[in-house]
C-alpha positions in Angstrom: 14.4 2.2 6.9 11.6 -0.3 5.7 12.1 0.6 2.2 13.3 -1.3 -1.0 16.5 -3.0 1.1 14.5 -4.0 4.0 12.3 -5.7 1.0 15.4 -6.6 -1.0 16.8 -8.4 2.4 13.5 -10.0 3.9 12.9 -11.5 0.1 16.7 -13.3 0.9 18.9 -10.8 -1.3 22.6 -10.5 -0.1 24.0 -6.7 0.8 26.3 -7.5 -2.1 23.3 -7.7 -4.6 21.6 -4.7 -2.7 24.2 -2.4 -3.6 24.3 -3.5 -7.1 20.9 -2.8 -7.3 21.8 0.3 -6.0 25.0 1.3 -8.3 22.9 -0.2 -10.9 19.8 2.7 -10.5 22.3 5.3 -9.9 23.9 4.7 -13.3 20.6 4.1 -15.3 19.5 7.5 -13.4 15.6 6.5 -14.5 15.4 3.0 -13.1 14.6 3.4 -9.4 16.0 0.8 -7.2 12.8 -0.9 -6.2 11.8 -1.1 -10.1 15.2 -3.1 -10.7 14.7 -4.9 -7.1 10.6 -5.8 -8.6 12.4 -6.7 -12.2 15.0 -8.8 -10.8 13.1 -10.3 -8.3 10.3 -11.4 -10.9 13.3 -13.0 -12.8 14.3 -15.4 -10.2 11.9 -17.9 -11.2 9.2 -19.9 -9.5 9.7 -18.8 -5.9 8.5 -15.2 -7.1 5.4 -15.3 -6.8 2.6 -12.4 -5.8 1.9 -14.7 -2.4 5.8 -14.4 -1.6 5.8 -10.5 -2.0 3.1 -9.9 -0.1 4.2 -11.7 3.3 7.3 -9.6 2.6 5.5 -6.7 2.8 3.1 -8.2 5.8 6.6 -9.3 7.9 8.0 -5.4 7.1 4.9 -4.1 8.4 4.4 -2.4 4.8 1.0 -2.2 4.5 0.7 1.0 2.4 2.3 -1.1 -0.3 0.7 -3.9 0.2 -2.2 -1.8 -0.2 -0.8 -0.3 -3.3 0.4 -3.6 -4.8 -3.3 -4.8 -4.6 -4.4 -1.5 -6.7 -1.9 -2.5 -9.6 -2.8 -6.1 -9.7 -6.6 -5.2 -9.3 -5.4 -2.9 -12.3 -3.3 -5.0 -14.4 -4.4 -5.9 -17.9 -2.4 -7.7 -20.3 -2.6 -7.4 -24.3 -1.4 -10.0 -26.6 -0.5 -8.6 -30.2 -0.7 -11.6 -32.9 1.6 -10.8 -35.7 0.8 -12.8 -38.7 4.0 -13.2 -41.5 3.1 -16.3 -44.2 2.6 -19.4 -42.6 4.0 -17.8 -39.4 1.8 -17.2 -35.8 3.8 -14.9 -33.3 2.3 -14.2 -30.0 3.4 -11.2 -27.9 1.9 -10.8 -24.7 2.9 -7.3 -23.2 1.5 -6.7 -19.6 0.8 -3.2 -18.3 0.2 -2.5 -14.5 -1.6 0.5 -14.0 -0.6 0.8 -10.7 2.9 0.1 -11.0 4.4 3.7 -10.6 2.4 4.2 -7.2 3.4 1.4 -6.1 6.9 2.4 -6.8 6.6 5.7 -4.7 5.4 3.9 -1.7 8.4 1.8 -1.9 11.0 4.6 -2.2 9.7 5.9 1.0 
């Protein structure tokens, strides 16, 4: 299968932290696998970068999700919310990829 694993493995996760990503859907029962894989993944710091994921894809031969990963990046907007309390300036920025859920079915399959 060249789904989420194959992913999970070729971007240099351990079967260990495959099947915790695994148990880890199942209990959450909404979180699909390749969400937490994309979540995690994105957490790991510098060496997750859009350039990275995509020769993963290119080296799985996924190119329906690289295709789909271009979509919702091409989509993505980001809003920043200012909230203003006194002499205090908080900045949120909450980004929003559009194309994020189709992107998640190509995965799963």
């Amino acid at each position: 299968a060249k789904g989420w694993e194959a992913l999970a493995e070729t971007l240099g996760y351990s079967r260990v932290e495959i099947e915790a990503l695994r148990l880890e859907g199942s209990k959450l029962n909404q979180k699909i696998p390749a969400v937490l894989l994309l979540e995690a993944w994105g957490r790991r710091g510098a060496g997750s970068t859009l350039q990275v994921l995509e020769q993963a894809l290119l080296d799985l031969d996924r190119l329906d999700v690289l295709e789909e990963l271009h979509k919702a990046t091409k989509d993505e907007c980001t809003l920043t919310v200012t909230f203003y309390t006194g002499d205090n300036k908080r900045t949120l920025t909450l980004p929003r990829v559009m194309g994020m859920s189709s992107l998640r079915q190509a995965l799963e399959g």
